[in-house]
C-alpha positions in Angstrom: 0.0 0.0 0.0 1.5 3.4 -0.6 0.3 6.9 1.2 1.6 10.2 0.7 2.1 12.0 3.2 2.6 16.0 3.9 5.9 16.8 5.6 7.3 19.8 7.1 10.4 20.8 6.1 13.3 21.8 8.7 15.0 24.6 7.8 16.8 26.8 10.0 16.9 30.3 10.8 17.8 32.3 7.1 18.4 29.3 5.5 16.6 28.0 2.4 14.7 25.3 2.9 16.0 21.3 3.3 14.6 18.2 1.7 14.3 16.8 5.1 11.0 16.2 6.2 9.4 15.2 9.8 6.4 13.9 10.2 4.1 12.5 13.3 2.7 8.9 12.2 -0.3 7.8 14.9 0.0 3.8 13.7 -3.0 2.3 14.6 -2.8 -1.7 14.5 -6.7 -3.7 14.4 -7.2 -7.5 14.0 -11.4 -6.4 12.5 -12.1 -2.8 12.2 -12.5 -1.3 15.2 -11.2 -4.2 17.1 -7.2 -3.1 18.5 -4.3 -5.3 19.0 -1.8 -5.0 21.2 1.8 -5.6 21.6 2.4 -5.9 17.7 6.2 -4.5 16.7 6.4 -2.1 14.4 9.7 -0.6 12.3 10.1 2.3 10.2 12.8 1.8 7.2 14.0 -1.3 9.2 14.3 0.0 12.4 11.7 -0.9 15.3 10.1 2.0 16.4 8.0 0.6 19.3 4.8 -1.4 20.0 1.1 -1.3 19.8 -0.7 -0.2 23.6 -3.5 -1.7 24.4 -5.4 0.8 22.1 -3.3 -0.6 19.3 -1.6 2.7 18.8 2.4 3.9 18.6 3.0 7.0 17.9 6.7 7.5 16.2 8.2 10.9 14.4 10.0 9.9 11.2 12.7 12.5 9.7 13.6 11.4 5.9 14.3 12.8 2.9 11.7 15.0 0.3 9.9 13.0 -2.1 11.4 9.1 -0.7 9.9 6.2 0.4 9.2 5.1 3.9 8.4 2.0 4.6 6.7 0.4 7.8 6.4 -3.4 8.6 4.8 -5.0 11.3 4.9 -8.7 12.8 1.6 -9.9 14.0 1.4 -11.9 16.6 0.5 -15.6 16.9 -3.0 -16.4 15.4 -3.0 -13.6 13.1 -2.0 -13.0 9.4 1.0 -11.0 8.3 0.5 -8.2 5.9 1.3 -9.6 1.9 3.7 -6.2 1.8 4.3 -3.6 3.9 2.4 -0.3 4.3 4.9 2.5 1.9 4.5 5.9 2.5 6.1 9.1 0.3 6.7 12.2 1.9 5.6 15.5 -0.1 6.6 19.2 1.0 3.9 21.6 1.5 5.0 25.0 1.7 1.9 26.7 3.7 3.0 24.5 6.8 4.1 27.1 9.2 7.7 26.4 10.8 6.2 24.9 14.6 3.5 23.1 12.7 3.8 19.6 12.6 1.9 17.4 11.0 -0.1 14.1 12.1 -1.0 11.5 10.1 -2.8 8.5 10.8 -2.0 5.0 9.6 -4.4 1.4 9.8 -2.0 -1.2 10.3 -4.0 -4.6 9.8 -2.9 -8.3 11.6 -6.3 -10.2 10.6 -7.0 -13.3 12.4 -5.3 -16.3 10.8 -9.0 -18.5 11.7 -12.8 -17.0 12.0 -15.5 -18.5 13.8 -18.3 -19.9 11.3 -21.7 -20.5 13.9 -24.6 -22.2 11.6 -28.3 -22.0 12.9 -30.6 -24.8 11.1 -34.1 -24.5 10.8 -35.7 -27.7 9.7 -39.7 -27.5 9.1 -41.0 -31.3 9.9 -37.3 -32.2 10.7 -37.4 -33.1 14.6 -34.5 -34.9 15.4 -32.3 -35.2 12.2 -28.4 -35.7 12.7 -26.1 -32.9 11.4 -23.3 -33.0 9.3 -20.5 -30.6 9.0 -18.3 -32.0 6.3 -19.4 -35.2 6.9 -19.2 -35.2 10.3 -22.1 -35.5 13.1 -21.8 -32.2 15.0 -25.7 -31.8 16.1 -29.0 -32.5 16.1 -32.5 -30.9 15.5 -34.6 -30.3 18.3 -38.6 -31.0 18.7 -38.7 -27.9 16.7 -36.6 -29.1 14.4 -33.8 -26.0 15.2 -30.3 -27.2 15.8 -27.0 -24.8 16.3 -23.3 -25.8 15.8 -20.2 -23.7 15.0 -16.8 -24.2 14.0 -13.2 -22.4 13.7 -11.6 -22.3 10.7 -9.4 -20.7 7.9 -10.9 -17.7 6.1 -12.1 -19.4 2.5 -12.9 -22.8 4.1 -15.7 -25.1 2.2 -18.7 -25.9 5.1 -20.6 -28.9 3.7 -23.4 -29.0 5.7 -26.2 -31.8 5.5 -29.3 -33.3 7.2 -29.4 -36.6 7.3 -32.3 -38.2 6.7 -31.6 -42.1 6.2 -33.5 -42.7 9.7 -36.5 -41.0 8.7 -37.4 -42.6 5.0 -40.5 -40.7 4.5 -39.3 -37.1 4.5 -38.5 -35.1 1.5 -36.6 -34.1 -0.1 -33.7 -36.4 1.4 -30.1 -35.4 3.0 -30.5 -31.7 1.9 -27.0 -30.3 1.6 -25.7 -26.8 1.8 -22.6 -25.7 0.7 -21.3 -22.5 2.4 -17.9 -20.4 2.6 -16.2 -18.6 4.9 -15.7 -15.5 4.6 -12.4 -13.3 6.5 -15.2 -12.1 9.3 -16.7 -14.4 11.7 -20.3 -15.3 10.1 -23.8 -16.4 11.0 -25.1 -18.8 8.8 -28.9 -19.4 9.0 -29.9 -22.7 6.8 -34.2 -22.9 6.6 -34.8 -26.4 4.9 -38.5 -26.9 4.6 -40.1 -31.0 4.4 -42.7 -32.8 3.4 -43.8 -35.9 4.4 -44.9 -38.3 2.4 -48.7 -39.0 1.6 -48.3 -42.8 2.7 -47.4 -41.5 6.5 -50.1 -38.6 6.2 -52.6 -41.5 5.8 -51.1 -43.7 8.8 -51.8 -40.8 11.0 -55.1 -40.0 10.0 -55.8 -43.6 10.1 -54.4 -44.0 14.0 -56.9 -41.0 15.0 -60.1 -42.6 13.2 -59.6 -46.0 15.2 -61.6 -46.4 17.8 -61.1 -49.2 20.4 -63.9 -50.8 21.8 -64.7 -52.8 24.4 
């Protein structure tokens, strides 16, 4: 990623102007947006500068030349991803900039978490008690209301196959529904509705059990 940035030049007293520039950075390191992470290093043109507070902030000055590259890396911690490159900034003059002004500028470092949590919420019309799958694994089961809820950790990307099985209840339809679902890089709520029908033969059973009438 490359910024620009607005420096201030130092120059002293009667002199012309130098192509140094300083400028404030305010890096601001977040696993999710608006979620801060601490204790990540940070360096500036190879040199560590500090480390994220507990606000995931580090404020650092940088002094470089007009019109070159800085660059800032950061090692995330354990769990979360490294950045693919590191953040590049280039530093332009701006001549309005009043000698004691100096400017601030605010930087989104990012260490997203290397898994995400994936919780999946099945609502099965007519489907009281029906095993759940998770890549072809039992992880559940529907309720009386036919309402089941599992979850899982895994890698941002990750193929979910998730199925009802309906081998021990032949006359439901339609039979095994499967859903195929990916995980996105953000922890997700999956809701699965799967509607069934039963099939005529068992409607007529249990009309059939509430006509008889026992008699003694």
């Amino acid at each position: 990623m490359l910024v620009a940035l607005v420096g201030a030049s130092v120059w002293s007293c009667g002199e012309a102007r130098t192509a140094t520039q300083v400028v404030m950075l305010d890096l601001v390191v977040e696993s999710d947006p608006g979620v801060p992470l601490e204790g990540v290093r940070i360096a500036v043109d190879g040199k560590r500068v500090g480390a994220s507070s507990a606000t995931g902030m580090l404020r650092a000055s940088i002094a470089s030349q007009l019109g070159s590259l800085v660059r800032i890396e950061h090692d995330c911690p354990e769990g979360y991803r490294d950045p693919v490159e590191p953040t590049t900034l280039r530093l332009h003059d701006n001549r309005s900039l009043r000698e004691s002004t100096l400017p601030t500028m605010e930087i989104a470092l990012r260490c997203p978490p290397s898994k995400r949590i994936a919780v999946i919420v099945v609502r099965a019309q007519n489907g009281a008690g029906l095993p759940v799958l998770l890549n072809d694994r039992i992880v559940g089961r529907t309720n009386a209301a036919g309402v089941a809820h599992v979850s899982t950790v895994t890698a941002p990307g990750s193929e979910l196959n998730v199925r009802l099985d309906t081998s021990m209840q032949p006359l439901l339809a339609p039979r095994n529904p499967t859903r195929l679902l990916t995980v996105p890089d953000s922890h997700e709520l999956f809701v699965i509705d799967q509607a069934f029908e039963i099939s005529r033969r068992a409607r007529r059973r249990r009309n059939m059990q509430r006509k008889i009438i026992k008699i003694e």
